[in-house]
N, C-alpha and C positions, 0 to 999 in steps of 0.2 A: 440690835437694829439691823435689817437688813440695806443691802445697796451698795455694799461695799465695790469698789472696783479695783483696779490690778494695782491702781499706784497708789490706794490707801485713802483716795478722798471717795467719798460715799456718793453715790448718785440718788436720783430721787427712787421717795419708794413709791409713792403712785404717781403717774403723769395726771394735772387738772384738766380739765375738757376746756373747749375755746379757747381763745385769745386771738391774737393776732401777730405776726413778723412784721417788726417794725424798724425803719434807718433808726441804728443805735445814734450815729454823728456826736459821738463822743470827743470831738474835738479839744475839748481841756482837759483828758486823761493823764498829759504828761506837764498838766499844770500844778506845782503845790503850790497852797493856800499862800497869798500875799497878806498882809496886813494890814487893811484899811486905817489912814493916817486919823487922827484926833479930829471928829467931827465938831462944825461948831455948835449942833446944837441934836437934841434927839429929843422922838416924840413917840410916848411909851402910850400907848390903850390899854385899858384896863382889860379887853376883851381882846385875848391873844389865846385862847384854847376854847377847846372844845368846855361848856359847864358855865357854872355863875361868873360874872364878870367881877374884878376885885373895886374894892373900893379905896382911893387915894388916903395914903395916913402923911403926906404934904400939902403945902399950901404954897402959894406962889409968893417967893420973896424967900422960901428954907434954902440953906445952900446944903448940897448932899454932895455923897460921895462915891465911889465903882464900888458895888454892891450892896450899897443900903439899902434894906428897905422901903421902898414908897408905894406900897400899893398890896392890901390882901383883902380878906374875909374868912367867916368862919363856916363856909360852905364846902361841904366835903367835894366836891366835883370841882375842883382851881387848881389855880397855882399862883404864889405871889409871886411879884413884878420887885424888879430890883434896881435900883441907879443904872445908868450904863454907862456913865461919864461922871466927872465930876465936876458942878457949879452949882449956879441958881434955878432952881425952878422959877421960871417964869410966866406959865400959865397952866389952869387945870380948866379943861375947855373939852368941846365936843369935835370930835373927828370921824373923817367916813375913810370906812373901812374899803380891801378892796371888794370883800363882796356886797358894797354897797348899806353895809350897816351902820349906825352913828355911834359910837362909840365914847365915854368919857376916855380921857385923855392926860398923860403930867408932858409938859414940857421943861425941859431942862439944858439952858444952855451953858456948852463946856465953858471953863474955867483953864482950857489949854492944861491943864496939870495932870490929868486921870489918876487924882489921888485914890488910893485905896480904901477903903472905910476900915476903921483902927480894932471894927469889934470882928472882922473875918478873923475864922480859925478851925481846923480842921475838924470837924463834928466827932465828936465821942459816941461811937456807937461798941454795943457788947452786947447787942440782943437784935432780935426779928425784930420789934417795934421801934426801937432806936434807930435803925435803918428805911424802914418807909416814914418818917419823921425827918430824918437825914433829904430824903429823898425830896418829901414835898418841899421843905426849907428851902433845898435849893435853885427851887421856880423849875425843875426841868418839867418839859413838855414833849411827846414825841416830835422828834427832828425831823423824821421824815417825810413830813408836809401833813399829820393828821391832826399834830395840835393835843393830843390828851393828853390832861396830867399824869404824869408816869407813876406817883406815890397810887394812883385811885387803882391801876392796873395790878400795881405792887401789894396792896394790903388784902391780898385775899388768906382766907382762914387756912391754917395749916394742915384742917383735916380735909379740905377740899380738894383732896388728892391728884393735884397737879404737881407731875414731874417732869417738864419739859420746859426748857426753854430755848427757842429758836431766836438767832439773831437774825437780823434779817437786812444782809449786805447785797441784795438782787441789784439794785436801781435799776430796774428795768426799763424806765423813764427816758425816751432820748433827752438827750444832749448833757444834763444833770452827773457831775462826775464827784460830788463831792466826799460821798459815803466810801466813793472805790479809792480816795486819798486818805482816807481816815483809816483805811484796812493797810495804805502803804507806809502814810506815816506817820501815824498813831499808833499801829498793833500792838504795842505794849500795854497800853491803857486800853483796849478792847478787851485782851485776854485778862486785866487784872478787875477789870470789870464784870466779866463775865464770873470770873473766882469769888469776888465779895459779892453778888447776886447768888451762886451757888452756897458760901458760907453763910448768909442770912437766912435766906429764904428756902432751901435745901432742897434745890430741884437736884434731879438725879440726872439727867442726860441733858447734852446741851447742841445743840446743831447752827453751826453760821452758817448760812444759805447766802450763798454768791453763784450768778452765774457762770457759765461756762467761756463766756468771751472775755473774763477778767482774771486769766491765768496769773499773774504776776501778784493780785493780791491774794490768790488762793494759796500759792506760794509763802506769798509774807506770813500770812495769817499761821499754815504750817508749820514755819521757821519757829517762830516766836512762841507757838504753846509746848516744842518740843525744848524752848526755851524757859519758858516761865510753870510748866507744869507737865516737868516729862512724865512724871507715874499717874498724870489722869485722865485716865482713857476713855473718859465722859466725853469730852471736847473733843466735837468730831468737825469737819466741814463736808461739806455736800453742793459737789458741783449741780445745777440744773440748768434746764436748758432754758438758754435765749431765749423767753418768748413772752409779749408782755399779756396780760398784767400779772408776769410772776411774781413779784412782790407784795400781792397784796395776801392781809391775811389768812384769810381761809386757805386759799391757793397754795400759800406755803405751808402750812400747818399740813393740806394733805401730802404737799408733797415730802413735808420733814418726815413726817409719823405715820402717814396712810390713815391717821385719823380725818371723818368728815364732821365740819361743823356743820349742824343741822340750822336750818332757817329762824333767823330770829335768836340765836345763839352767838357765844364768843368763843373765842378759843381755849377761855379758860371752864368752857363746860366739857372739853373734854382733855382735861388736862393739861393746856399747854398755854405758853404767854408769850407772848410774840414781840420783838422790841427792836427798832432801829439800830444799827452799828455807831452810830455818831453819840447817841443816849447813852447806849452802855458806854462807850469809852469816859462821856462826863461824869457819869456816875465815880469813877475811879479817879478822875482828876480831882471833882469838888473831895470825895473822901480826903485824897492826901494835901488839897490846899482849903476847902471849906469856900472858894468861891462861888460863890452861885451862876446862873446863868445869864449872863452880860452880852454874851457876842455867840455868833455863828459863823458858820462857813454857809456861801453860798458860790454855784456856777454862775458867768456871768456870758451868756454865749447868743448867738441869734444871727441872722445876717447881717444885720442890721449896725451890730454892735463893732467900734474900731477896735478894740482889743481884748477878746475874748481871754478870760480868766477866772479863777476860785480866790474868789474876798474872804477873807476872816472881819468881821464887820462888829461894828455893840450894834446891839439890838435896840431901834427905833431911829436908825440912819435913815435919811432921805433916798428912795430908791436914785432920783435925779444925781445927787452927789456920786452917788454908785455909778452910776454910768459915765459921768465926768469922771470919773478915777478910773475908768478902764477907757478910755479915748474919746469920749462921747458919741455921735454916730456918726457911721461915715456914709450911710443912707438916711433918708426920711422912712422911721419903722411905720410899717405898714400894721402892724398888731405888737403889741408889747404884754410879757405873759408872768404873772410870779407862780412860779412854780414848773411840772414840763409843761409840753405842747399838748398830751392828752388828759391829762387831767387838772392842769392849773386853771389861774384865772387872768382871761383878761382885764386891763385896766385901761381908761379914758385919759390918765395923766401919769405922772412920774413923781410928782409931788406928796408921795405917800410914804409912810414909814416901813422899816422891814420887820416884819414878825417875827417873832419864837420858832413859827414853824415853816416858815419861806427859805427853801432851798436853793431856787434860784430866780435868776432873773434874764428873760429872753426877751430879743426883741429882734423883728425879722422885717427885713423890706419888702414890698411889694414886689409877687411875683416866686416869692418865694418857693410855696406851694402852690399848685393846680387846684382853685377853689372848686367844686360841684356844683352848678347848677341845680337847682332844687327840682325834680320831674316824679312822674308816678311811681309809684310802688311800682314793682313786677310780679310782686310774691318768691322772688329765687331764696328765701331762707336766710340767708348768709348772715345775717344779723344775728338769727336764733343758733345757727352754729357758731357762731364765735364771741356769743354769751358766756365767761365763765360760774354761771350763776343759775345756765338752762332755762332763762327766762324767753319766751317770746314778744321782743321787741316792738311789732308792729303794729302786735295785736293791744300791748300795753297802750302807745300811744292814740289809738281808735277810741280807746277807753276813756281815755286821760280826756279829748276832744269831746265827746260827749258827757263827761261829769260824772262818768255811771259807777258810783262807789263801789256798790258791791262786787261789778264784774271786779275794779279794780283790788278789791282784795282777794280775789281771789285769782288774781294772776299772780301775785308773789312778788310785787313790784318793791317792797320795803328792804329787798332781800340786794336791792341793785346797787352796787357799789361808785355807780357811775367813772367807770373807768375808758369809757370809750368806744371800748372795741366793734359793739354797733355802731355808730354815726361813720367808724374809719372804714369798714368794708362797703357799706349803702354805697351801690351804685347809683341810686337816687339821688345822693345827696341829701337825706333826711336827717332836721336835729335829732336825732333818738334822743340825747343825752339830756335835749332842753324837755322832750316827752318825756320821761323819767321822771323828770325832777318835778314838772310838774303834778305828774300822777301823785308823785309824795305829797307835795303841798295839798292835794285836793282830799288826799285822804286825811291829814293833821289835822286841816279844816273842819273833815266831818267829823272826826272824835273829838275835837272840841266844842263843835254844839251840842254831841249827848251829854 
């Protein structure tokens, strides 16, 4: 692999086109993970990933325990849902999600005790398939705000000749620091995670991609494989540069490998599999404990917010609690976000639970940022140059406004990751990001009337 540089960490091998320089405001960098205290109660959805939604195997009135089972199906695109507390379940009911979806639901109130469930134990794996088995059991999902079941990424065929695996530690995300605490203090579990994904699955080259403003966990990261696997000179890391949306996939895959993933493709069509650093590290936990996924790490940062910090949380905690456990506010937020600032989601309340795949929680007071007035196009481009995707932006949304399917397929708008970085440069102040997505809806629409 080419890119090596003078001090042995590897630089990128191609630079992506577009993006944009954005305030990292990494203000919780020098925060490790706290321990969110015994909620009283948690409210688990069945629809927490990307694929079919699981179906409750409880009923309200079963008392459960920290990682039992309550919730799967036999749909190859899931992941089962597991206690995250232990008590009563007290209702299986419908809930809105925050993108506005309704969702069935277990509720489950603690029992103050977070008894363990008596059947965990470290999964017996000795083969390929005893590990993405391992894998979907134990409900993981991409952590890094995508949500896909990791076993559906993990089961591809062994002559699909994919040998690469890139982890993928950018957070290129402002404010969102969680991923760069997991490289500092978790490295152990990254790197033994990365080695049981190598021994099952037998990728042959493996790249952690971190940017270049997170010197300290490129370092750790260093430290620890010269520690855990000095003779495998597979495990490389690769500084890239600051510039968002380095983290997303394609993006990194060109820049791990020089390989392009072509439109309408994955990354495993050209060999490689792309996966969060907080993922791989579970992956290595649950092997040597057989815990499933219960809890997360989230930042918890915003102007808005009185004590900005990284929660270790169970999964379907009241965001509201969440924010009372970091000082509640010490402004009225003006927008409250799960996820970052460019590609999360707004929410109308607090009263929601936290996902599988919600990394953080931001919430900023009025004033924060300089909102745009919305005004005419100019035609200056800058959208279409800071496309990492080389889509034209404006022209998409003209399309999207008038309905015009066909133009709209054939602008390449399926292809748009919705990351941002047109709506942030528009001088205009134009949604691009809401054009987009609408473009998408309009075309789902029209393929599902033929």
């Amino acid at each position: 692999m080419k890119g090596y540089s003078a001090s042995g960490i590897l630089s990128a091998v191609k630079e992506g086109r577009g993006g944009v320089f954005v305030a990292h405001s990494k203000n919780t960098q020098d925060c490790a993970c706290v321990r969110f205290p015994n909620p009283e109660k948690v409210v688990l959805p069945m629809q927490q990933h990307i694929g079919a939604p699981c179906e409750p195997v409880v009923k309200a009135g079963d008392e459960v325990k920290v990682g039992q089972l309550i919730a799967d199906t036999d749909k190859f695109v899931s992941a089962p849902i597991h206690a995250t507390v232990s008590g009563k379940v007290t209702a299986v009911g419908d809930v809105k999600l925050p993108n506005g979806v309704i969702s069935k639901a277990v509720t489950i109130e603690s029992d103050g005790e977070m008894a363990v469930f008596e059947g965990i134990e470290p999964p017996k794996v000795s083969s390929r398939d005893d590990f993405v088995k391992a894998v979907r059991a134990s409900g993981l999902v991409g952590l890094g705000g995508a949500g896909f079941p990791t076993h559906v990424k993990l089961a591809f065929s062994p002559d699909k000749n994919i040998d690469t695996l890139v982890v993928n530690a950018a957070e290129c995300e402002p404010y969102i620091t969680v991923d760069y605490r997991e490289c500092l203090d978790n490295s152990e579990y990254v790197i033994r995670g990365i080695l049981a994904l190598k021994q099952y699955l037998g990728f042959k080259q493996v790249v952690i991609a971190v940017e270049d403003n997170k010197p300290k966990a490129i370092d750790k990261l260093s430290e620890t494989i010269k520690k855990l696997a000095p003779e495998d000179h597979s495990i490389r890391i690769m500084a890239l540069k600051s510039k968002y949306p380095q983290g997303a996939e394609k993006m990194m895959v060109l820049s791990a490998t020089g390989r392009k993933v072509p439109p309408g493709k994955l990354p495993a069509d050209v060999g490689c599999v792309v996966m969060n650093v907080a993922s791989v590290a579970f992956i290595a936990r649950y092997l040597e404990t057989g815990k499933p996924l219960v809890s997360r790490s989230l930042t918890v940062d915003g102007s808005a917010i009185h004590t900005p910090q990284n929660v270790r949380v169970p999964i379907g905690t009241s965001i509201d609690s969440i924010i009372e456990f970091c000082g509640g506010f010490k402004e009225e937020p003006f927008k409250i976000i799960t996820g970052g600032p460019m590609m999360g989601l707004a929410i109308i309340g607090t009263d929601l639970p936290v996902l599988k795949q919600n990394n953080a929680i931001l919430a900023f007071a009025d004033g924060t940022f300089k909102v745009k007035p919305e005004t005419d196009c100019i035609r200056c481009g800058r959208c279409a140059e800071a496309c990492p995707m080389s889509l034209m932006p404006t022209l998409v949304a003209r399309f999207a406004k008038a309905k015009d399917v066909n133009s709209l397929q054939k602008s390449g708008v399926v292809v748009c990751m919705e990351c941002g970085s047109c709506s942030y440069v528009c001088p205009a102040g134009k949604p691009l990001v809401q054009h987009m997505r609408l473009a998408k809806s309009i075309l789902r629409e029209a393929g599902a009337k033929k």
